[in-house]
C-alpha positions as CSV (number, residue, x, y, z in Angstrom):
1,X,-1.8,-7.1,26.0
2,X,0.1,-4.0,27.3
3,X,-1.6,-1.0,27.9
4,X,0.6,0.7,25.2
5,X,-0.1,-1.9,22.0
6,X,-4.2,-1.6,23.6
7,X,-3.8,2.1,23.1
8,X,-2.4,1.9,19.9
9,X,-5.3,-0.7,18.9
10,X,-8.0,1.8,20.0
11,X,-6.3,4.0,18.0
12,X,-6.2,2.9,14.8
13,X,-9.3,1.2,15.1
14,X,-11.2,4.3,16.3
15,X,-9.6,6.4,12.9
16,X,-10.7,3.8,11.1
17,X,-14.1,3.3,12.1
18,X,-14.5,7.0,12.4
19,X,-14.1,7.5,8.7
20,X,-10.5,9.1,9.3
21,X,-6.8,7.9,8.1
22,X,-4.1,7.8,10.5
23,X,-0.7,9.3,9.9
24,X,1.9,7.0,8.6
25,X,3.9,7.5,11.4
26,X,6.6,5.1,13.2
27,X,6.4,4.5,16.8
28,X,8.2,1.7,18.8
29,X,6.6,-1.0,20.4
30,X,7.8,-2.7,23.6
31,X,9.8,-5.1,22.1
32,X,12.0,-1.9,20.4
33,X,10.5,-2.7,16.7
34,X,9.3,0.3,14.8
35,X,5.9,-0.2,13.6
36,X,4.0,2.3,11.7
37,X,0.4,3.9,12.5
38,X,-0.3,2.5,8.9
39,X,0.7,-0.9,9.5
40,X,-1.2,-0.7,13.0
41,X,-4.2,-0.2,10.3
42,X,-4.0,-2.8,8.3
43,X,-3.1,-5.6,11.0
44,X,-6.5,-4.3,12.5
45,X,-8.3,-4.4,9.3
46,X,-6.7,-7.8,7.9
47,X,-7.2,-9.2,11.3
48,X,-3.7,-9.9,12.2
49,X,-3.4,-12.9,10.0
50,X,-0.9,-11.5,7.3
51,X,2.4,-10.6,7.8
52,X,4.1,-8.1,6.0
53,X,7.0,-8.0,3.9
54,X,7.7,-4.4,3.5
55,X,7.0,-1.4,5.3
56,X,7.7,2.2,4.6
57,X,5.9,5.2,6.1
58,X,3.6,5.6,3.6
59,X,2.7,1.8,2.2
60,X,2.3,-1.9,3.7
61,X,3.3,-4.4,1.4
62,X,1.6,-7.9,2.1
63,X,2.1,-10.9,-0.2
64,X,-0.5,-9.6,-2.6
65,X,-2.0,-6.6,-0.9
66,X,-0.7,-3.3,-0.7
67,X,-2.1,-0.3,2.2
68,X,-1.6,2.7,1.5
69,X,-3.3,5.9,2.6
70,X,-6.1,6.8,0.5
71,X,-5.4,10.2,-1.4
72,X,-7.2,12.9,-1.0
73,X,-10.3,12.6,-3.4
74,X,-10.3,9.6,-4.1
75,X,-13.8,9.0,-2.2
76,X,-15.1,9.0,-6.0
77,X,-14.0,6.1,-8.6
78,X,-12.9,8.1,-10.5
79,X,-9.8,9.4,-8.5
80,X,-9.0,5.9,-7.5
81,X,-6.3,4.4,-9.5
82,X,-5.9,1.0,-10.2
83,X,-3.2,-1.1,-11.9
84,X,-4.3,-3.7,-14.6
85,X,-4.9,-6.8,-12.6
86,X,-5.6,-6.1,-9.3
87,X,-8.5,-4.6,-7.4
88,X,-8.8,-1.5,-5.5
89,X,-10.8,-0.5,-2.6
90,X,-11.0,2.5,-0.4
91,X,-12.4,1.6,3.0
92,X,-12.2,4.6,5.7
93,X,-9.4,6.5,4.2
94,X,-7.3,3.7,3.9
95,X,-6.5,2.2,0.0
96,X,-6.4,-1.4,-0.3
97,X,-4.8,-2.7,-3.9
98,X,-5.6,-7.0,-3.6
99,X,-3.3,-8.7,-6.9
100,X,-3.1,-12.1,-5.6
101,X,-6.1,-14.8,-5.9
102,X,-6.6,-16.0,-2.2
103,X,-9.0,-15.5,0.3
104,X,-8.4,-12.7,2.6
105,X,-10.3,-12.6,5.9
106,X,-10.9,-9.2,7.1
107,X,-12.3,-6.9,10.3
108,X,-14.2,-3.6,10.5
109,X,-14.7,-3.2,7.3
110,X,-17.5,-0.8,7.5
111,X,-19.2,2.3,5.8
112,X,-19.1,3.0,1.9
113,X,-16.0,3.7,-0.7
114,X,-15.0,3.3,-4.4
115,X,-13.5,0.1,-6.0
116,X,-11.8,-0.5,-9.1
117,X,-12.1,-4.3,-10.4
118,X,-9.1,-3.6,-12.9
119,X,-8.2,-7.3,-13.3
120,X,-8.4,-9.5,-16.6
121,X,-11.5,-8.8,-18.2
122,X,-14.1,-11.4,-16.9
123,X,-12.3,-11.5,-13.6
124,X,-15.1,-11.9,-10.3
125,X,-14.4,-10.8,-7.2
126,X,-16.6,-12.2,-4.5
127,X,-17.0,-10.2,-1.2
128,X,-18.6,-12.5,1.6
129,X,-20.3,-12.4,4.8
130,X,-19.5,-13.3,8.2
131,X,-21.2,-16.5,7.6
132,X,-19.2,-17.4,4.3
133,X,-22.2,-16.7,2.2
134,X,-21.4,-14.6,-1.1
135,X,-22.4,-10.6,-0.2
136,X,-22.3,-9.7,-3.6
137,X,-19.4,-9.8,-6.7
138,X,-17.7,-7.4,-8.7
139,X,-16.8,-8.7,-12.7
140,X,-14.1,-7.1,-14.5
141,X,-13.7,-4.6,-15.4
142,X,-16.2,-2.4,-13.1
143,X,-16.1,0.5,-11.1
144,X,-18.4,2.4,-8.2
145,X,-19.4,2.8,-4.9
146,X,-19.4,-0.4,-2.5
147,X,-21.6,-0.6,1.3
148,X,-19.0,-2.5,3.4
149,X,-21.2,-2.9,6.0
150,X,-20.0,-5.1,6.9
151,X,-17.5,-7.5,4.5
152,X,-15.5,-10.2,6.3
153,X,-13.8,-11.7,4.1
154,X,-12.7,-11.2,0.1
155,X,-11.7,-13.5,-3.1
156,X,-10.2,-10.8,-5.6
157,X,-10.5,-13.9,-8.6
């Protein structure tokens, strides 16, 4: 890895472990793509694994996952919005809205944040831990406060 993409990695991964967001802002890689501080994010936090399929300066799209930056006050549940049928998290500044049933596998996930299980009523989510083994589950609809220390991988259905 090039010294530029490792300092990007520390980057991100230092704002995100430090409880901070990172701007949304676009800087090119080596290979003269634009990539944005956001997306440097959630590749870190997703673990690389999914791709995206949209990217603005202020939103990731994923097939079934949108990053966004968290805003401001929404470190309560009751500032984080949530559509019907998807679950929200706030993990270090940085909103993560799951609406697709699939397991996502996940990295530094780390320190406490609201959720919103906003799916059908009835709904689980299942949060697990490195091992596989179920952490603990969230039944729709739910709100509150989540330890993520340390979630590896999630099941929004």
């Amino acid at each position: 890895m090039n010294t530029f993409k490792s300092a990007a990695l520390l980057v991100a991964a230092t704002a995100l472990v430090a409880g901070s967001s990172v701007a949304a802002t676009a800087a090119p890689d080596p290979d003269g793509t634009r990539v944005t501080s956001l997306q440097r994010t959630a590749e870190q936090v997703l673990g690389g694994d999914a791709k995206p399929v949209r990217v603005t300066t202020d939103a990731v799209a994923y097939d079934g996952l949108t990053v966004t930056e968290a805003p401001r006050g929404s470190a309560s549940t009751k500032a984080l919005s949530c559509g019907y049928g998807h679950l929200c998290m706030v993990v270090n500044g940085t909103k993560f809205d799951f609406y697709k049933c699939q397991t996502w596998e996940l990295t530094n996930w780390i320190g406490d944040g609201p959720f919103t299980n906003n799916q059908t009523p009835g709904t689980v989510a299942r949060f697990y831990n490195k091992d596989g083994s179920v952490r603990w589950t969230s039944t729709a609809y739910e709100s509150g406060t989540a330890t993520w220390d340390p979630i590896w991988s999630l099941r929004p259905c």
